[in-house]
C-alpha positions in Angstrom: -73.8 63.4 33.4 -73.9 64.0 29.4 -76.7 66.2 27.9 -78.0 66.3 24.5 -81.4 68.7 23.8 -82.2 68.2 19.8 -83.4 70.9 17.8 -86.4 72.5 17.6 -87.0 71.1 13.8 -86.3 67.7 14.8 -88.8 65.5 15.6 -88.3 63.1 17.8 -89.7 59.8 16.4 -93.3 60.4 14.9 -93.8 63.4 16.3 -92.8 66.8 16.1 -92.0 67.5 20.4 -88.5 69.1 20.9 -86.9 67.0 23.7 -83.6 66.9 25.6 -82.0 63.5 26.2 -79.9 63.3 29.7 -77.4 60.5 30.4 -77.3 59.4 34.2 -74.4 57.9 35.9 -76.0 56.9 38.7 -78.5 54.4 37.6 -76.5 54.1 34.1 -79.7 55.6 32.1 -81.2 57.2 29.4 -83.9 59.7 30.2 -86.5 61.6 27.4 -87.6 64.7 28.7 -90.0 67.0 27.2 -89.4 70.7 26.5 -89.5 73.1 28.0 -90.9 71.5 31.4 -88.5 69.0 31.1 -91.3 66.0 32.0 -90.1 62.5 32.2 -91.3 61.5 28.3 -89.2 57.6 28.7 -86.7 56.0 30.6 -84.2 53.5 28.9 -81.6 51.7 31.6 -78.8 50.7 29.6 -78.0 47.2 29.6 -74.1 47.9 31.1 -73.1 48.9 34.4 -70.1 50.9 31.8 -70.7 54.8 32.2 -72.9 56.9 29.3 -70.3 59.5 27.8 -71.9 61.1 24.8 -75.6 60.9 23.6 -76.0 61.7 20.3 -80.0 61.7 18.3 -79.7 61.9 14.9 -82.2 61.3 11.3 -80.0 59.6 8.3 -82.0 58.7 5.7 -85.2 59.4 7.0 -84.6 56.8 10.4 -84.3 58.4 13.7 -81.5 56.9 16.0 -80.0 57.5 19.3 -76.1 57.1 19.6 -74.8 56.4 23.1 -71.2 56.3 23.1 -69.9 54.6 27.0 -66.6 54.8 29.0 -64.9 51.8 27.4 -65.2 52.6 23.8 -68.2 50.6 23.1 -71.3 52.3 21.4 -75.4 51.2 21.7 -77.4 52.7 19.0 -81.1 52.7 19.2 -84.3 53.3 16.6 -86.9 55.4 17.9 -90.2 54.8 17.5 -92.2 57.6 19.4 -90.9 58.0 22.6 -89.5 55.0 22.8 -86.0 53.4 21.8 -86.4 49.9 20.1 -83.8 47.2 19.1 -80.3 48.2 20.9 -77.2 47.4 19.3 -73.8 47.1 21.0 -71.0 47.6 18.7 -67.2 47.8 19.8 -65.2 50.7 18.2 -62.4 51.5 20.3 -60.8 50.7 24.2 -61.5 54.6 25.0 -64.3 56.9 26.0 -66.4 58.0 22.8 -67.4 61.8 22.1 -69.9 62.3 19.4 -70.7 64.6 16.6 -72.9 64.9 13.4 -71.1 66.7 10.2 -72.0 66.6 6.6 -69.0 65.4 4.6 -67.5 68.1 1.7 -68.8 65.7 -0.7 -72.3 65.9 0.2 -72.5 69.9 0.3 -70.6 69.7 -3.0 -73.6 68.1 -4.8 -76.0 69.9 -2.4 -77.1 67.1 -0.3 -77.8 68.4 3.0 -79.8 65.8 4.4 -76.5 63.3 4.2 -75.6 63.6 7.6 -72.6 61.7 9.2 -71.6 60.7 12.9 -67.9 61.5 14.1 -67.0 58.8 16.8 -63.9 60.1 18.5 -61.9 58.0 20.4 -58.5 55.8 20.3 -60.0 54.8 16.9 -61.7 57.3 15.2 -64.8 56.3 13.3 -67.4 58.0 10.5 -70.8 56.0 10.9 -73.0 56.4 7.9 -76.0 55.3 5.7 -76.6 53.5 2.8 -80.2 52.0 1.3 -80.8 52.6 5.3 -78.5 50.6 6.3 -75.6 51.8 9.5 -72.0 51.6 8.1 -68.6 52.3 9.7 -65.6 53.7 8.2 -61.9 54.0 9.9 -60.9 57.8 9.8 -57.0 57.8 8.8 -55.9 59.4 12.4 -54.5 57.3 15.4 -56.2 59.3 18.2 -59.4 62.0 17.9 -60.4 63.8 21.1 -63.2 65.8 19.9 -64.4 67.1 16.7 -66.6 70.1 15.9 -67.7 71.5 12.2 -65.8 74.5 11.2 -66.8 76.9 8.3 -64.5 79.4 7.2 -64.1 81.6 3.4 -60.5 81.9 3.6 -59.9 77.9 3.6 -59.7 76.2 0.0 -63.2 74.1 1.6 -66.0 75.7 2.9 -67.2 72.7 4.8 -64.2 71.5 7.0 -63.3 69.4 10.6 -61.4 70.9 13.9 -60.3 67.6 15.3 -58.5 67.8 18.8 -55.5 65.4 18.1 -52.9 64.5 20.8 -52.5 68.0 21.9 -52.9 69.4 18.1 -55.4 71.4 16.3 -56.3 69.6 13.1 -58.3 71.0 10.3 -59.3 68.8 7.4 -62.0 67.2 5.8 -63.4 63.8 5.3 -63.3 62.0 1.7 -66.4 60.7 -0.2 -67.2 58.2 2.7 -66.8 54.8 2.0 -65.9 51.3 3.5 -62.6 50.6 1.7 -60.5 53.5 0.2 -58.6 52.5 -3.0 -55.5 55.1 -4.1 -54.3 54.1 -7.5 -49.9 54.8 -7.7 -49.4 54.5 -11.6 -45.0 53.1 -11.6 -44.7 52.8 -15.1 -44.1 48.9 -14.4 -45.4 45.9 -13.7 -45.4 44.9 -10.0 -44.6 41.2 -9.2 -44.4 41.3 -5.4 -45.1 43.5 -2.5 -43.8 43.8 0.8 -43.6 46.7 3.7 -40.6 47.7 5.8 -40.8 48.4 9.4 -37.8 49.7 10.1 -38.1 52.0 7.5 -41.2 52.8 6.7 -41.4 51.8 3.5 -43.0 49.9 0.3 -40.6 47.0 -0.9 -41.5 46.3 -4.9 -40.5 43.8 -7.1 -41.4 45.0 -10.8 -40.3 44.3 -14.4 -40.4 46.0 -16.9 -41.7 44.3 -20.4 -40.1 43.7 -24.0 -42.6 46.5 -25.9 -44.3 48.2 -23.1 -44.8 51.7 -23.4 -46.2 53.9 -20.9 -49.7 55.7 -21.2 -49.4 59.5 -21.4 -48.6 61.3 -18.0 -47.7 58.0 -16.4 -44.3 58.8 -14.6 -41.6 56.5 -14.8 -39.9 55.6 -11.7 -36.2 56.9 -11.4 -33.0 55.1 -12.2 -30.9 57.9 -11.3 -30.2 57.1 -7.4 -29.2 53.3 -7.4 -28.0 50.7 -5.3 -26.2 49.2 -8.0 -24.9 50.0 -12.2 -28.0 50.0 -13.9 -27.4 48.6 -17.1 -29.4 50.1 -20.3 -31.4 47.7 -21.9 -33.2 47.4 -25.1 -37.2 47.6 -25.5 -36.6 44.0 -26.3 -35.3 42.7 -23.1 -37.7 41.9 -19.6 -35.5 44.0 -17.3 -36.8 43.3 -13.4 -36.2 45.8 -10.1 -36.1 45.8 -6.6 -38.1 49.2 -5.5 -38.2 51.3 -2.1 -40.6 53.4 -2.0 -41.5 56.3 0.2 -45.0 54.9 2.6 -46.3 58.6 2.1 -45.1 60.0 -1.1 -44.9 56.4 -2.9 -41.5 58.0 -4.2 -38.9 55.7 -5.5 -36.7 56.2 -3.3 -33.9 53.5 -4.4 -33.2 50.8 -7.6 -31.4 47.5 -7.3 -31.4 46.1 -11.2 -31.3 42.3 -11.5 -28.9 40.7 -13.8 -29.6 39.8 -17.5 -32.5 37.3 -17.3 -32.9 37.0 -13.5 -36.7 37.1 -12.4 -38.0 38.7 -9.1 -40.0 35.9 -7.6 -40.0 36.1 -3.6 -40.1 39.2 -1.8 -39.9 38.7 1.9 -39.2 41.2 5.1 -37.8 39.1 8.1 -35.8 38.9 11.3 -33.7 36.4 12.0 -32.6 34.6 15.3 -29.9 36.5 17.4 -29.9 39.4 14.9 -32.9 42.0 15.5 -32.5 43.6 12.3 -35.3 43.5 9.5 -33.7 41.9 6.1 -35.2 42.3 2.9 -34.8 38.8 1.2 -35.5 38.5 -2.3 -35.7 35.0 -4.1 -35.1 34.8 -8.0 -34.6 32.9 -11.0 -32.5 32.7 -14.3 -35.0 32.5 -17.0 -33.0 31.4 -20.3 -34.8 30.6 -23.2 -33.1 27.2 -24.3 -34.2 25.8 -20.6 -37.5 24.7 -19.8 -37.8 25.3 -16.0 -35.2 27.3 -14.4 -31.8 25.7 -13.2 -29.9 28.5 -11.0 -31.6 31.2 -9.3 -30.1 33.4 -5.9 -31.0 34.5 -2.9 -30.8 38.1 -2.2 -30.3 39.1 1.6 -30.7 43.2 1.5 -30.8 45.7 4.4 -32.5 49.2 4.3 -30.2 52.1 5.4 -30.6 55.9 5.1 -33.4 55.1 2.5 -31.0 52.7 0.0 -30.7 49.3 -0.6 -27.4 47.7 1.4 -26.7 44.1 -0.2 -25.7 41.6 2.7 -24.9 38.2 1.5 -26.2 36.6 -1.8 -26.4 32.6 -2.5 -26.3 30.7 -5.2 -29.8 28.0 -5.3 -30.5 25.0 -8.2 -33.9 26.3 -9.4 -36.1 29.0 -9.3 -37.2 30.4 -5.8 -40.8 30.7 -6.0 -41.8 31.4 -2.4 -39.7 32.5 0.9 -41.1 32.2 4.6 -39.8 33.2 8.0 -39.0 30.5 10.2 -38.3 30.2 13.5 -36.3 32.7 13.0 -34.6 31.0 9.9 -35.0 31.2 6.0 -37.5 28.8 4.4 -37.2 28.8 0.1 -38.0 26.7 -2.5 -36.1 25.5 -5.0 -37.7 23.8 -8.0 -38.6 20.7 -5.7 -36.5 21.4 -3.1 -37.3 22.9 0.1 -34.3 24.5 1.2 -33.6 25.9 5.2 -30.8 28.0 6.0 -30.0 29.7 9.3 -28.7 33.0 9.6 -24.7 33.9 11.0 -24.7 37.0 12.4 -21.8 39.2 12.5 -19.3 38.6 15.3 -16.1 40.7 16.9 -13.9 38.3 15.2 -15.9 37.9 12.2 -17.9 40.6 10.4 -19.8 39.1 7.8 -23.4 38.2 8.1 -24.4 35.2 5.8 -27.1 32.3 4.8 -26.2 29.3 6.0 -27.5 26.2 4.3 -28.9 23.8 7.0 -31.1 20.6 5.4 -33.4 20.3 2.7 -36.3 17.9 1.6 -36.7 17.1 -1.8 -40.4 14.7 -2.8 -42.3 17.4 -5.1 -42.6 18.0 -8.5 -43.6 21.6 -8.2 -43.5 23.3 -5.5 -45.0 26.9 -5.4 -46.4 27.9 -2.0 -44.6 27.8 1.7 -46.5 28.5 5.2 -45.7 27.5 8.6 -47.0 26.7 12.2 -44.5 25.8 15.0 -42.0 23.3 13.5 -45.0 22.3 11.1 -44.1 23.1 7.2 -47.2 23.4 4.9 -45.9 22.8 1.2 -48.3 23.5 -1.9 -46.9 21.7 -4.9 -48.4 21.9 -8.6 -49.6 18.9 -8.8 -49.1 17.2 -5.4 -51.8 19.4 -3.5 -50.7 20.2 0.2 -47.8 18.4 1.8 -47.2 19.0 5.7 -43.4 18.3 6.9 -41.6 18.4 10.3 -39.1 19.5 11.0 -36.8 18.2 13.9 -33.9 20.7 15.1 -31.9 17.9 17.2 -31.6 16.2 14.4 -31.6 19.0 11.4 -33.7 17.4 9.2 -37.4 17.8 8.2 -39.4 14.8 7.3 -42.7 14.5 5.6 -45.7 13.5 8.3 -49.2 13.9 6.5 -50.4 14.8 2.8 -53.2 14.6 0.7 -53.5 12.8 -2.1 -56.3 14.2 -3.7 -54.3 15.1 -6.9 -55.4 18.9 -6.9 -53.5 21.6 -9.1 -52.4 23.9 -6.4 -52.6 27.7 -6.5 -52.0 28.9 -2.9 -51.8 27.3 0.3 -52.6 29.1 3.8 -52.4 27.9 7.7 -56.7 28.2 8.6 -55.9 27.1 11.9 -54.7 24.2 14.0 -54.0 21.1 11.9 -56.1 23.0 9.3 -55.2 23.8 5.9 -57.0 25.7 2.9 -55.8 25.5 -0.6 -56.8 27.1 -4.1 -56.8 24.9 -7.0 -56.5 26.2 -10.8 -60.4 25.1 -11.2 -61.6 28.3 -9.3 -62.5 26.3 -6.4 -61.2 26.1 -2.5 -61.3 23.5 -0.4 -60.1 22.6 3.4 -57.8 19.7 5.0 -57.0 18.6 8.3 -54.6 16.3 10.1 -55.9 13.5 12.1 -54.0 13.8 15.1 -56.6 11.9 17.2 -56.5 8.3 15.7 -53.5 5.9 16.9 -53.7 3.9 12.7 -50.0 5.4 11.0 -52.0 5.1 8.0 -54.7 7.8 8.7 -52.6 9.9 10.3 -50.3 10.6 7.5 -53.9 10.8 5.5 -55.0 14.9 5.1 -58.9 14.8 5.2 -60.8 16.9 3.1 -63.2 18.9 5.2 -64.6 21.5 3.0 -65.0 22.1 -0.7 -66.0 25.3 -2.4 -66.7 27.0 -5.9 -65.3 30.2 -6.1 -65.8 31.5 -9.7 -62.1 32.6 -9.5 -58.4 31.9 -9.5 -56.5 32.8 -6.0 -52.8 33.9 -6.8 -52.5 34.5 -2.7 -53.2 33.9 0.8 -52.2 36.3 3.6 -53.2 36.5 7.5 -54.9 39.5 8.5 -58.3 41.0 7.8 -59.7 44.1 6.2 -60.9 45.2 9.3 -59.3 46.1 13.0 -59.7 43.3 15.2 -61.5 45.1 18.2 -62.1 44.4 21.3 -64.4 41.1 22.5 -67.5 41.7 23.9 -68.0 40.1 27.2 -70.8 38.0 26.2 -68.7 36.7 22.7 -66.0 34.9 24.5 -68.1 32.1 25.3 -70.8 32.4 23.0 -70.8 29.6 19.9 -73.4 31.9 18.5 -71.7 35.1 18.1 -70.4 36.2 14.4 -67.0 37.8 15.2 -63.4 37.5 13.5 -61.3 35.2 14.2 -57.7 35.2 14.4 -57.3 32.7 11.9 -58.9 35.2 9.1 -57.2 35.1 6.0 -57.5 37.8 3.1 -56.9 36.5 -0.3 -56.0 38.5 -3.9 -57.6 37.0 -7.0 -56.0 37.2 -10.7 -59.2 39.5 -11.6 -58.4 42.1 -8.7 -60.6 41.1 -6.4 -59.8 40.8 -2.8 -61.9 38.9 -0.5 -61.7 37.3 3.5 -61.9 33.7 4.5 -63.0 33.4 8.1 -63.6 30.5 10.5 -66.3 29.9 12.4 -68.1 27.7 15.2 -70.2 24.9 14.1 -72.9 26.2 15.4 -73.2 29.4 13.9 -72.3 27.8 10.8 -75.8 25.6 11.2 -77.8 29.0 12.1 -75.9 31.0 9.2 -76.5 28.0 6.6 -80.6 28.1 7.3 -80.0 31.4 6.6 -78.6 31.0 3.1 -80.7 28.6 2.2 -83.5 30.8 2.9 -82.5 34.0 1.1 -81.0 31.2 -2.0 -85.2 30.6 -2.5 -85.9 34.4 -2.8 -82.7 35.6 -4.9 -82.2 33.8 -7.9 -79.2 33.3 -9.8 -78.6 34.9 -13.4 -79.6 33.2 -16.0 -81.4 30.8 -13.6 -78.4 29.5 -12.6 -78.9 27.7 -9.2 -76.9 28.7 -6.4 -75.7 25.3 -4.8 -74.7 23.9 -8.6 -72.8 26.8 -9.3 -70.8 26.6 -5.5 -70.4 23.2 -6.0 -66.5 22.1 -6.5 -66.0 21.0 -9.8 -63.2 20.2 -12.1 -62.0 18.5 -14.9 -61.2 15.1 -12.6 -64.4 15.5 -10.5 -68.0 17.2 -9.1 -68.8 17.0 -5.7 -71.0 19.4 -4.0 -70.0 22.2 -1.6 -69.2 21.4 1.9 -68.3 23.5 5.1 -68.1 26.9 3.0 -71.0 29.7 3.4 -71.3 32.1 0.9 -70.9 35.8 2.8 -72.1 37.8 -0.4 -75.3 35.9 -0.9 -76.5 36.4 2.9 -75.1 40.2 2.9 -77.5 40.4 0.0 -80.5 40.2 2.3 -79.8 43.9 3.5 -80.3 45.3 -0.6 -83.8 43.2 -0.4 -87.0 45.2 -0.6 -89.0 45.0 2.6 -91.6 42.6 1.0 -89.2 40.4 -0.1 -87.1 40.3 3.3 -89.9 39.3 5.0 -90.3 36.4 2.1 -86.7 35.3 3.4 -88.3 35.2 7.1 -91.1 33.4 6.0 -88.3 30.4 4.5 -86.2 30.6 7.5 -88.7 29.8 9.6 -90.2 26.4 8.1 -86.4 25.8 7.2 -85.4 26.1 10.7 -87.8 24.2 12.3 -87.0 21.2 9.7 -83.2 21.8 10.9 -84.3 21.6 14.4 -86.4 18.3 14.0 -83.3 16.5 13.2 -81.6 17.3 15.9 -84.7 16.6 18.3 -82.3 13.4 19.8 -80.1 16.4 21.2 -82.9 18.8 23.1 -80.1 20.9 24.2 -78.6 21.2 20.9 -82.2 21.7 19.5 -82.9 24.2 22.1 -79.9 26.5 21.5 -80.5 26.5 17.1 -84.5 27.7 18.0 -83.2 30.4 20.3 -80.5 31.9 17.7 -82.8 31.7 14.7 -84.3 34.9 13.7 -87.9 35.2 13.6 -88.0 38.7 12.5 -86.8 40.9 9.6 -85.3 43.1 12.5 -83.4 40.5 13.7 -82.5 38.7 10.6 -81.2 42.3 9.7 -78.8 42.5 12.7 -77.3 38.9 12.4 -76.7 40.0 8.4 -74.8 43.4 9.8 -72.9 42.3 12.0 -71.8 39.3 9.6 -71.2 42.4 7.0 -68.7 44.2 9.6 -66.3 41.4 9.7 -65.0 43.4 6.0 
């Protein structure tokens, strides 16, 4: 049993009664009981047979919630509205029992803000949840493990408003940084950075940079050492491009080692792989010799590195024809490109008898023009070229050789190229605009099958240098009732972040058809309320466009329109409701042949601004 009396200046709801909240285990419950004769005021059964471990009632921003943190990591917060508790959420934060606490952030005294309170969820993954335009937000704490936390006050430390966090075993004192959603640390090098990779084994950042004819540092921006190299670093005249391979320290951002390219050799792939039969992480670094009477590259090497004592120990080094723009592990082999040429080479480890560890060349396929992009899936090859859009190959190890099986011959000028899932492909073209492809592996015709459809088509508004797997977020834990719900808005594996030439960083994520049809009524209705600047519509402007064609946007939803819903005023949320519903029941009409179907939409529309506000949150949480 958990206890949890507010304050005496707290009012609970509307009113100004001091109560004490219990949490039972035996009929999993929430009981309100007044003070000090401790009379049954409400009774809340929780809608999980999982144990109540911390109860928490809080005012941020002028709203009134109750926090109940369970036994399995999962939190249910509550409004109150008298003495009752309204509109439970479930939210999954961790695997382990949650402890909670309220602090106020050193930021907030600093400016005097007393009323920004926080919540501390403690558990295997430690959590601040906070407000903004009363809204709830959540923010990853930098600590693997938090037990309990407590405020702690004391003159002597350098901040009079700090943490005691109980940390495997440790005493922790610290404080917690302006909150916010994503935390952005700025490491001036001195140099340009080309590509970017991370180092298991060692901890540490792997940088390609260069380092411009002209460029001069701004004041007080430190130059990264020279002074403890791999290999001779040759001095070089503020006319000449010079490019590096960095390690740097994953704490310090220290340079820790310099390997200088040769005389006109550009850093182009960085990559951090294993390879099969040897379990050790290589650094493999693709480049090219740019010389100024050629006009594409016609030698460039590949660069097999391994990271020792905290310096650079060059493996084996091949010679390729053409510049290698992109490297990819595979099947524990090499993928690279090579000009046109995709290029595979297995890996020799070293031996008893022999002790050299070297690339060996195993087949090729040449049928590009361009190629700029690799990615892989099984013994499927995804190829973005220039000017030949997305290419998928096979390749067949009994027989060493990879052979082209599907492509699409929309003639799109390719950025980036990404795996979205099975037999799905997403590409970004040099218009601004994304769009989606898939292998027909259903249809018995040759002719389709080698045919990639085009299943969605999308406007960004700007140019995607890169795709990557992963998300912004921890993946957590599946609710129970998400597994099998079409419904639910949660990330998928699939989820792909991408890095734009302006700096921007944004997630792709797949969904189920069918809370694509709930979350496009959605759109359309807060697209009639918020207008576009300049009165520029919002379909024309998603619509894919280029200088070869205009077709309008298909299969993409636009995740900062409908998170825009939440910055609404109240009277104009409720606008939004008021469009959902005549929207939805025109959606629902047409698919009046399909009752089921029908039925399912109506029950997962919102009809609310309370609900409408949920489905937007939780949308908002996938980033």
């Amino acid at each position: 049993m958990k206890l949890h009396a507010s304050t005496s200046t707290r009012s609970w709801g509307s009113s100004n009664q001091p109560v004490a909240l219990w949490g039972f285990w035996v009929d999993v419950s929430i009981n309100v009981l007044n003070l000090p004769d401790l009379s049954l005021l409400h009774k809340e059964t929780l809608s999980t047979e999982v144990l109540p471990r911390s109860l928490l009632c809080c005012c941020l921003e002028g709203v009134s919630y109750l926090l109940c943190g369970l036994g399995d990591g999962n939190l249910l917060v509550y409004s109150l509205d008298g003495h009752k508790l309204n509109a439970e959420k479930k939210l999954t934060i961790g695997s382990q029992p949650i402890t909670l606490a309220l602090f106020a952030s050193a930021a907030s005294v600093a400016r005097g803000a007393q009323s920004q309170q926080h919540v501390f969820v403690s558990c295997d993954r430690p959590t601040v949840i906070y407000t903004s335009n009363k809204k709830l937000l959540f923010s990853n704490v930098n600590l693997k493990e938090v037990q309990f936390v407590c405020q702690f006050n004391n003159r002597h430390l350098q901040h009079s408003n700090c943490l005691a966090l109980v940390c495997d075993g440790n005493l922790v004192l610290g404080t917690i940084d302006s909150i916010q959603k994503l935390h952005i640390r700025t490491i001036p090098l001195g140099e340009q950075p080309r590509r970017l990779a991370f180092h298991n084994e060692s901890q540490s950042y792997i940088v390609l940079t260069n380092r411009s004819p002209g460029y001069v540092n701004a004041p007080g921006t430190p130059v990264l050492r020279h002074h403890d190299s791999t290999n001779t670093i040759l001095e070089s005249s503020a006319d000449e491009e010079v490019h590096y391979l960095r390690l740097l320290s994953n704490h310090t951002f220290e340079c820790l080692n310099t390997f200088q390219l040769d005389a006109n050799e550009t850093g182009c792939a960085l990559l951090t792989t294993t390879f099969e039969g040897d379990e050790t992480e290589y650094i493999v670094v693709g480049t090219a010799y740019v010389l100024p009477e050629e006009h594409m590259p016609s030698r460039g090497r590949l660069l097999v590195f391994e990271a020792k004592d905290s310096r650079f120990v060059l493996i084996t080094e091949k010679d390729i024809k053409g510049a290698c723009y992109c490297l990819n592990s595979f099947n524990g082999k090499l993928l690279s490109i090579a000009n046109a040429k995709i290029q595979l080479w297995k890996w020799h480890p070293s031996s008893e008898q022999d002790g050299n560890r070297c690339l060996e060349y195993e087949c090729h396929h040449h049928g590009q023009i361009l190629s700029l992009s690799l990615s892989s899936r099984g013994d499927l090859i995804i190829v973005g070229d220039l000017m030949r859009s997305l290419t998928v190959l096979l390749y067949k190890p009994e027989l060493g050789t990879m052979e082209e099986i599907a492509h699409d011959f929309n003639p799109n000028w390719i950025s980036a190229s990404e795996v979205l899932g099975e037999d799905v492909y997403i590409g970004a073209e040099s218009s601004s605009n994304l769009y989606t492809v898939a292998q027909n592996t259903d249809t018995t015709n040759e002719e389709e099958q080698r045919r990639l459809a085009t299943l969605g088509q999308f406007h960004l508004g700007d140019f995607v240098n890169r795709f990557h797997k992963g998300s912004l977020v921890m993946r957590m834990t599946e609710q129970k009732e998400g597994v099998t719900n079409p419904f639910a808005i949660q990330l998928s594996p699939h989820s792909l972040i991408y890095g734009c030439i302006s700096g921007a960083i944004g997630i792709i994520n797949p969904i189920t058809e069918q809370l694509y049809e709930v979350l496009a009524i959605i759109e359309a209705a807060i697209a009639k309320v918020i207008q576009g600047v300049g009165g520029l519509q919002f379909q024309k402007w998603r619509d894919f466009h280029n200088e070869r064609k205009s077709v309008a946007r298909k299969n993409f939803l636009d995740g900062d329109l409908i998170e825009a819903f939440l910055d609404l005023p109240k009277d104009k949320m409720q606008e939004v409701v008021n469009h959902l519903k005549i929207d939805a029941k025109d959606s629902i009409d047409t698919v009046a042949a399909a009752p089921t179907a029908a039925a399912q939409l109506a029950a997962n529309i919102p009809q609310t601004v309370d609900e409408l506000i949920k489905r937007v949150e939780e949308l908002a949480r996938l980033h």
